[in-house]
MMTF fields as JSON, N, C-alpha, C and O atoms, coordinates in Angstrom:
{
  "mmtfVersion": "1.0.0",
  "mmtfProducer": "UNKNOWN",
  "numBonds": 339,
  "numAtoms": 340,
  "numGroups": 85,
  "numChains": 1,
  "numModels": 1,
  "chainsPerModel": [1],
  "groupsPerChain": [85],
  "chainIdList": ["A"],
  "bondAtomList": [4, 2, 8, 6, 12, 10, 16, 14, 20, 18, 24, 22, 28, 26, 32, 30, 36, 34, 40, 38, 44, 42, 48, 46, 52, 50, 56, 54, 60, 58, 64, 62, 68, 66, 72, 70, 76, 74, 80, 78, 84, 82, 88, 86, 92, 90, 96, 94, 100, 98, 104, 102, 108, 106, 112, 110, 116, 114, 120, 118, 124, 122, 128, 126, 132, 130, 136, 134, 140, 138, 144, 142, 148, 146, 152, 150, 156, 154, 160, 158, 164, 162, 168, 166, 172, 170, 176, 174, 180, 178, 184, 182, 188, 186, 192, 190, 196, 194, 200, 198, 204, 202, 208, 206, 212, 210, 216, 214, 220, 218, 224, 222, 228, 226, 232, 230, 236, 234, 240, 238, 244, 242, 248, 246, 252, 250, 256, 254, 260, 258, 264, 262, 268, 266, 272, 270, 276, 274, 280, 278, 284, 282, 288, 286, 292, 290, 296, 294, 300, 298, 304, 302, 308, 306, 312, 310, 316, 314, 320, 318, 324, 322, 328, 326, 332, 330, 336, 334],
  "bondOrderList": [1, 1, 1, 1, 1, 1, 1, 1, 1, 1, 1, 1, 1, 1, 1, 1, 1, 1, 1, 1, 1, 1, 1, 1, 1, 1, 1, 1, 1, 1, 1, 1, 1, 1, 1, 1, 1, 1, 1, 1, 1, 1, 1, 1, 1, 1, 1, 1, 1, 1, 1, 1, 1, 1, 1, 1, 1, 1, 1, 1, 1, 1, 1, 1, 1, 1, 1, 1, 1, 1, 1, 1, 1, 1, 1, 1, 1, 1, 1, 1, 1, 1, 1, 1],
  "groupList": [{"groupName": "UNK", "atomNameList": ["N", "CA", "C", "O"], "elementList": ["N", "C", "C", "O"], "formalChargeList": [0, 0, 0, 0], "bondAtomList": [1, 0, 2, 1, 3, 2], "bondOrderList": [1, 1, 2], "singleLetterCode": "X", "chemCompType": "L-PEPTIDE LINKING"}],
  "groupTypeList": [0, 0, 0, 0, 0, 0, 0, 0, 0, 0, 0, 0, 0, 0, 0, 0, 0, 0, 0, 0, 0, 0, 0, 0, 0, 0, 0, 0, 0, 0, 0, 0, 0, 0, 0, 0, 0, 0, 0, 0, 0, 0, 0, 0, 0, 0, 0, 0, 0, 0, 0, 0, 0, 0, 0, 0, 0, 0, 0, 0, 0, 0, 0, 0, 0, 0, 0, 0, 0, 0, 0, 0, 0, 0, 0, 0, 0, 0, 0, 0, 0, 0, 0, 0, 0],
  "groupIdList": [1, 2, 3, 4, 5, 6, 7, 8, 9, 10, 11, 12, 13, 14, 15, 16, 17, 18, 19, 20, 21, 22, 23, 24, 25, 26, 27, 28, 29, 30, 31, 32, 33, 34, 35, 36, 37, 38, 39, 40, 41, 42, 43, 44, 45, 46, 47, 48, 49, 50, 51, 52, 53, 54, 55, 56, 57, 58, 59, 60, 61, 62, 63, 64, 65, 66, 67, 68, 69, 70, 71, 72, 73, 74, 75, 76, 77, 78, 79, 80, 81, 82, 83, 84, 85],
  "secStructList": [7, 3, 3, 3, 3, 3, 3, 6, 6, 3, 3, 3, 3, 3, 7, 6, 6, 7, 7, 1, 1, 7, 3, 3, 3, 3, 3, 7, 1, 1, 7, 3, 3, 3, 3, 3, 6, 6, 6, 7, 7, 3, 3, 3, 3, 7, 7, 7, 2, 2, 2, 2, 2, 2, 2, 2, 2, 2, 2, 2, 2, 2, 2, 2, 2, 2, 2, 2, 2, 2, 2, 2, 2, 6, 6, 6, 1, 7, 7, 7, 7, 7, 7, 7, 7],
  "xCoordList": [92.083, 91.948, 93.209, 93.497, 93.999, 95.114, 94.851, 94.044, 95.91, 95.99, 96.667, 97.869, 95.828, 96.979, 97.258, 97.643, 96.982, 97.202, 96.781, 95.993, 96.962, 96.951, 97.309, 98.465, 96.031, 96.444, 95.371, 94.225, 95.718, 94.604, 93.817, 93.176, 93.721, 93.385, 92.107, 91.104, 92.623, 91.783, 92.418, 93.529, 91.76, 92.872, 91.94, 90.732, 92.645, 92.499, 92.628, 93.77, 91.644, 91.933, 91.407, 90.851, 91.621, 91.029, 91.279, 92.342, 89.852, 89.779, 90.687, 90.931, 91.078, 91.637, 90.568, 89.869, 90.067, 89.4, 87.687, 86.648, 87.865, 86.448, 85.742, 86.149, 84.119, 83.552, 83.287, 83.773, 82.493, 82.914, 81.508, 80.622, 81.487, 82.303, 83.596, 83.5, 84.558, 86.417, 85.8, 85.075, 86.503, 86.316, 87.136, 87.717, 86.976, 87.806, 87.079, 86.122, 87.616, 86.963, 87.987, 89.203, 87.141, 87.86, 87.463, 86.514, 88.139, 87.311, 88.148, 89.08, 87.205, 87.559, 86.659, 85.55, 87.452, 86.521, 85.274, 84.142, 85.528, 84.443, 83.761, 83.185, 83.968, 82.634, 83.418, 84.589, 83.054, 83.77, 82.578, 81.485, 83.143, 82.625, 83.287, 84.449, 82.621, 82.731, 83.27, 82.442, 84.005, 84.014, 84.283, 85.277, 83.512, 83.845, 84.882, 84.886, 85.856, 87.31, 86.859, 87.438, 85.827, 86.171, 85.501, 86.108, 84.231, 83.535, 83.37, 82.336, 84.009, 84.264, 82.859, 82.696, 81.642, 80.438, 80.761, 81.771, 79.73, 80.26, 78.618, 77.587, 79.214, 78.343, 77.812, 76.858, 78.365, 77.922, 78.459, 79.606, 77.91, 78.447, 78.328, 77.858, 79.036, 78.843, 80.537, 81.171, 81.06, 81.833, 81.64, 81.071, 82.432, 81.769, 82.365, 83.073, 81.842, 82.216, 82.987, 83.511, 83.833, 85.645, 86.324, 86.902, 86.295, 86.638, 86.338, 87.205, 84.84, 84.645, 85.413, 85.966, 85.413, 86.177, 87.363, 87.764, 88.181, 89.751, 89.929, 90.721, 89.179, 88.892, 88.648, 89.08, 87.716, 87.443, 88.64, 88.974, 89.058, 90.429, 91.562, 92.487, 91.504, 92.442, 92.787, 93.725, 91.213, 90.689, 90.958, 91.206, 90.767, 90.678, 92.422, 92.862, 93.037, 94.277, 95.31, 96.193, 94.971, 95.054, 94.739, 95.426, 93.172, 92.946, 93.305, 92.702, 94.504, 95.51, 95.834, 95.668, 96.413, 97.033, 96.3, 96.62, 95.084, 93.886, 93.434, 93.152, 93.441, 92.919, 93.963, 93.603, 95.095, 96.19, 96.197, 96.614, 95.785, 95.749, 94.708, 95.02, 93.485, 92.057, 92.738, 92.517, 93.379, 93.418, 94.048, 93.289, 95.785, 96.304, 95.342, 95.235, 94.644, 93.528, 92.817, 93.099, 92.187, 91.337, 92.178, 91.64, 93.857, 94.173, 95.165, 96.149, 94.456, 94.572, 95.729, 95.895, 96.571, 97.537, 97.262, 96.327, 98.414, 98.524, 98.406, 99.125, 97.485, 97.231, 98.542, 98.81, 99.315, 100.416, 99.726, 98.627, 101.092, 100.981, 99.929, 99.786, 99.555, 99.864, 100.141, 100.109, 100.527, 100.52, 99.675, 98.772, 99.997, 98.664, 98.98, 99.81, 97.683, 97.619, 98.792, 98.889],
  "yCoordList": [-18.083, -17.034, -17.049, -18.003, -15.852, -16.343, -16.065, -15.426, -16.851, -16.943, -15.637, -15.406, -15.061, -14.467, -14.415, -13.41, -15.811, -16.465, -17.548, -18.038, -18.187, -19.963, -20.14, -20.29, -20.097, -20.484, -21.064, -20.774, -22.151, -22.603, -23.605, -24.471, -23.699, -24.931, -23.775, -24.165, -22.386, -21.29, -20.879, -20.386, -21.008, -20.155, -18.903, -18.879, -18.001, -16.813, -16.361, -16.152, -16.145, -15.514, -14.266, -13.5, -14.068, -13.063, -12.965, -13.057, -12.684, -12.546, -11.372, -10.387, -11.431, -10.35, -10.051, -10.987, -8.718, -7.324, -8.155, -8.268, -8.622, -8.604, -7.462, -6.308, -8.016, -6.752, -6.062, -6.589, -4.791, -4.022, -4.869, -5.384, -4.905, -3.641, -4.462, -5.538, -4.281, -4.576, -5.74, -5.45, -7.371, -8.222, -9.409, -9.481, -10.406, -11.455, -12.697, -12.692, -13.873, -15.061, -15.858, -15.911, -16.524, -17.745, -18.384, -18.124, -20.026, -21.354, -22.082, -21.706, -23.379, -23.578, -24.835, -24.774, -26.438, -27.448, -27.367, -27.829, -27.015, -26.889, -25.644, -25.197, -25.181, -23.575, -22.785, -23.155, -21.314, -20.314, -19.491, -19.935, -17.975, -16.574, -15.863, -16.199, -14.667, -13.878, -12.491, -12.5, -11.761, -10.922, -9.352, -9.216, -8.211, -7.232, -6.699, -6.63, -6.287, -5.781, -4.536, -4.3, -3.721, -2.342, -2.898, -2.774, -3.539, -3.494, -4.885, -5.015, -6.125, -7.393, -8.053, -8.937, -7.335, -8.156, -9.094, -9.164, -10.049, -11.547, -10.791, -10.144, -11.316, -11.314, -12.011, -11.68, -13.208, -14.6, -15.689, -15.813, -16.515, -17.876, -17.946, -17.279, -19.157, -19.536, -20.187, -20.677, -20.218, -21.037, -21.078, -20.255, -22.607, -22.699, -21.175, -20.39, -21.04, -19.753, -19.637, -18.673, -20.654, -20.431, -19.979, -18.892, -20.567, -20.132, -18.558, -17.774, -18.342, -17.247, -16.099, -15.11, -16.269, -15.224, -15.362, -14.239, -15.84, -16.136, -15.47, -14.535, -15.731, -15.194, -13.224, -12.448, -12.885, -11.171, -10.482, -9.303, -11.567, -10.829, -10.817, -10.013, -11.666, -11.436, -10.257, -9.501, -10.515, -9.171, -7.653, -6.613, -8.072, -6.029, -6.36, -5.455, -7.002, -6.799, -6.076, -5.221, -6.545, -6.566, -5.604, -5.193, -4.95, -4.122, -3.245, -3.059, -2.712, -1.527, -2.577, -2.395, -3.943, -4.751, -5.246, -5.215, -5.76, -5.923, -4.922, -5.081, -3.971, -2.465, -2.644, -2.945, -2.456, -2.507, -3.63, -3.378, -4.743, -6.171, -5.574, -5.133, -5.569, -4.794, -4.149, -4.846, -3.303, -1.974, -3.056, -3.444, -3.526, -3.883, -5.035, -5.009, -6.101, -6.751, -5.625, -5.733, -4.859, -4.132, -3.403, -2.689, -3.373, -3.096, -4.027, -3.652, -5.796, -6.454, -7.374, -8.409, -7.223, -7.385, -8.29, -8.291, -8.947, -10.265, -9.249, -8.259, -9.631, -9.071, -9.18, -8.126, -10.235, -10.422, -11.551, -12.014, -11.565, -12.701, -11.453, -10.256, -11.941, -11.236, -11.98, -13.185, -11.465, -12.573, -13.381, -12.784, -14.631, -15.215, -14.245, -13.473, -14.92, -14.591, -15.297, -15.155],
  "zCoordList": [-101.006, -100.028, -99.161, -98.438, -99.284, -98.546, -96.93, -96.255, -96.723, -94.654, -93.791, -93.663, -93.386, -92.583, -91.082, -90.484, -90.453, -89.18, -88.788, -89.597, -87.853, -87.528, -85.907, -85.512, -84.938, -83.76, -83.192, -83.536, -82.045, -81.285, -82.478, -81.882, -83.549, -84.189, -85.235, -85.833, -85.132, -86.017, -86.758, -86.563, -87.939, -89.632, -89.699, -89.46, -90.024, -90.559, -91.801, -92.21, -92.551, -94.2, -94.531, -93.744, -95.854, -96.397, -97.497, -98.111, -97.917, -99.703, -100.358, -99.66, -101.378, -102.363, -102.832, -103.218, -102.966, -103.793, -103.007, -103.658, -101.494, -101.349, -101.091, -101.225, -100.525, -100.55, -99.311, -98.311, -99.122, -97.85, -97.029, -97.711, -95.607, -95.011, -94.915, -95.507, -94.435, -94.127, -92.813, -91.861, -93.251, -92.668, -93.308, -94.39, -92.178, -92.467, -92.089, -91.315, -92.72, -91.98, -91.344, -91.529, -90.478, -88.988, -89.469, -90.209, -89.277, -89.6, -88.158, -87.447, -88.186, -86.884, -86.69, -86.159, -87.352, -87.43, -88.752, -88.609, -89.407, -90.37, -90.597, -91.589, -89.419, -89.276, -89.574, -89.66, -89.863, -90.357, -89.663, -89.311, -89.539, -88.897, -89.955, -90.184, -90.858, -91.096, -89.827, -88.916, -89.661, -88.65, -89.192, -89.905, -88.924, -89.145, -88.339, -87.11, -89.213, -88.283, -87.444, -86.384, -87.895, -86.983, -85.735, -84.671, -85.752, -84.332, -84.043, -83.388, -84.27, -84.61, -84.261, -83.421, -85.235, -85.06, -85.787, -86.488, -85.633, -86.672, -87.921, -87.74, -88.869, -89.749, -90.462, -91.167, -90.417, -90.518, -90.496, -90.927, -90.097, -89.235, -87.654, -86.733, -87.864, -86.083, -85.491, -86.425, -84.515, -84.138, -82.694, -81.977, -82.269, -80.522, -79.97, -80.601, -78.601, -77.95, -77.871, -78.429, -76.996, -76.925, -78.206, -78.217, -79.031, -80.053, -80.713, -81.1, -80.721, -81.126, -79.937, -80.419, -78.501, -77.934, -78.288, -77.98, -78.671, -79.131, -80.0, -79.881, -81.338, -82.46, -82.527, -83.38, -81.143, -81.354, -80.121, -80.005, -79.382, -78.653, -79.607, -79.487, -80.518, -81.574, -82.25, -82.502, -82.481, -83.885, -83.461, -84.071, -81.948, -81.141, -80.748, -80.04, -80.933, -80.024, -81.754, -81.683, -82.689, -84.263, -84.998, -85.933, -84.478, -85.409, -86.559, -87.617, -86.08, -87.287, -88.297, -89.504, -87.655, -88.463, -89.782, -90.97, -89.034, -89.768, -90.801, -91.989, -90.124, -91.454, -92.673, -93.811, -92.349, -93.078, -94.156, -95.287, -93.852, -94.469, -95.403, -96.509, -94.941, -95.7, -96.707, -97.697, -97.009, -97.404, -98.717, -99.605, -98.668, -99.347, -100.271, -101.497, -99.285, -100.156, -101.083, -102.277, -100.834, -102.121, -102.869, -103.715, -102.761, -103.879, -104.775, -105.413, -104.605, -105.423, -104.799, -105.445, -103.678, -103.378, -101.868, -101.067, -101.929, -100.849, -99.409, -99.277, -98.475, -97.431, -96.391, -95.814, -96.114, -95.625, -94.026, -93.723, -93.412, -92.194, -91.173, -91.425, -90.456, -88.577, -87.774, -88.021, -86.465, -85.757, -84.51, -83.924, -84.187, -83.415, -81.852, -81.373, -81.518, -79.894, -79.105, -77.886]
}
């Protein structure tokens, strides 16, 4: 699953050709959050709070970036970097 960020002790990935809706996962000590990019509900998992707010100020400060990553993932192709907070 490649990475496309690393801050605060949180990796960021995302699958090639996953499935909808458009999301990414955090890990963070073991735990991982699924997060939907448009309205950054979590969709599954857990991480402590701090973390999880780090994680959706990320996601909303990102969004286009994020779509963009999405897009190129479902068409088979390396999502690319972004950058941290």
């Amino acid at each position: 699953m490649p990475e496309l960020c690393r801050f605060a002790g949180i990796v960021i990935r995302m699958h090639i050709g996953d499935h909808a809706p458009p999301h990414f996962h955090a890990t963070y000590e073991g735990r991982e959050i699924q997060m939907s990019i448009r309205d950054r509900r979590i969709l599954n998992g857990q991480l402590p709070p701090r973390q999880s707010r780090l994680v959706t100020q990320w996601a909303t400060e990102r969004e286009a970036e994020l779509l963009a990553a999405w897009a190129r993932a479902a068409r088979d192709e390396a999502p690319g970097a972004i950058e941290p907070l």
